[in-house]
C-alpha positions as CSV (number, residue, x, y, z in Angstrom):
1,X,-1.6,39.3,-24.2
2,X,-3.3,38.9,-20.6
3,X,-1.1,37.0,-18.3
4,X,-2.7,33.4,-17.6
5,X,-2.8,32.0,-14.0
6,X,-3.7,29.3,-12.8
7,X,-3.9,28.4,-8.8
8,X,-3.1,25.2,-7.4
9,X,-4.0,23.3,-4.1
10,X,-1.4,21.9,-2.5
11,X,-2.2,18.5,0.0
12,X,-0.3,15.4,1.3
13,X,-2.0,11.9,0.0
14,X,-3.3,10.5,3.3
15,X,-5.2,7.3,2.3
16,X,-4.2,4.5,-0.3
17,X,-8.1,5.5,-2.0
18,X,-6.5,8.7,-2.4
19,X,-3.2,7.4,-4.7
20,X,-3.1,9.0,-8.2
21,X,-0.9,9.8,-10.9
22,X,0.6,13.2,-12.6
23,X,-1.6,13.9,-15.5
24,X,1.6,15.4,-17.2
25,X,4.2,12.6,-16.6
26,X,2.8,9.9,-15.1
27,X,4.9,9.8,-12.2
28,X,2.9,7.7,-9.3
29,X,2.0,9.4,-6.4
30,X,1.7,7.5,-3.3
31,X,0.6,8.1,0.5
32,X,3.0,11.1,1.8
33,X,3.5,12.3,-1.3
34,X,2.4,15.8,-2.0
35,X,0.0,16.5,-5.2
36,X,-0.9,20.0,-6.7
37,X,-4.0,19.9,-8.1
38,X,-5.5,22.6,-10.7
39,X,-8.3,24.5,-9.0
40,X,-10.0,24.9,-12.7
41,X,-9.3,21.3,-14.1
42,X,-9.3,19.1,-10.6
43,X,-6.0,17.5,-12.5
44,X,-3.4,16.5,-10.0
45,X,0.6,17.0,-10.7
46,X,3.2,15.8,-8.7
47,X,5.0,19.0,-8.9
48,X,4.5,22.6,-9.9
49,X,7.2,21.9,-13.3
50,X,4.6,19.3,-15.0
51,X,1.6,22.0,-13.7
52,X,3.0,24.7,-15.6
53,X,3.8,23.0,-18.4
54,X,0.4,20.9,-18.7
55,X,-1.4,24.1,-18.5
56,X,0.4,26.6,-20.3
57,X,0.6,28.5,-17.5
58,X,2.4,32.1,-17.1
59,X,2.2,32.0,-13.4
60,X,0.9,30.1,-10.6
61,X,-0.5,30.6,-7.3
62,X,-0.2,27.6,-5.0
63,X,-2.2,28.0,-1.8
């Protein structure tokens, strides 16, 4: 079975237009907090935990 991987962007909220939540657990995510977003999906994550277990993933590669 292939090894499924999925690459995140990393970035730092900036602007209150920019405030989201983790589309695993909900957790808010405010200006200054970091977000890992799925390069495939666009779905952000407030840490790479709920982004692996959203997607399932065997590895990921943050850049």
């Amino acid at each position: 079975m292939p090894n499924k991987v999925v690459k995140l962007e990393r970035w730092e909220i900036c602007r209150n237009v920019e405030e989201t939540s983790c589309q695993y657990c909900g957790v808010p995510l405010y200006t200054g907090d970091a977000v890992y977003q799925d390069q495939s999906s666009g779905a952000d994550y407030c840490s790479t935990h709920c982004a692996k277990a959203s997607t399932r993933a065997d590895t990921l590669k943050v850049i």
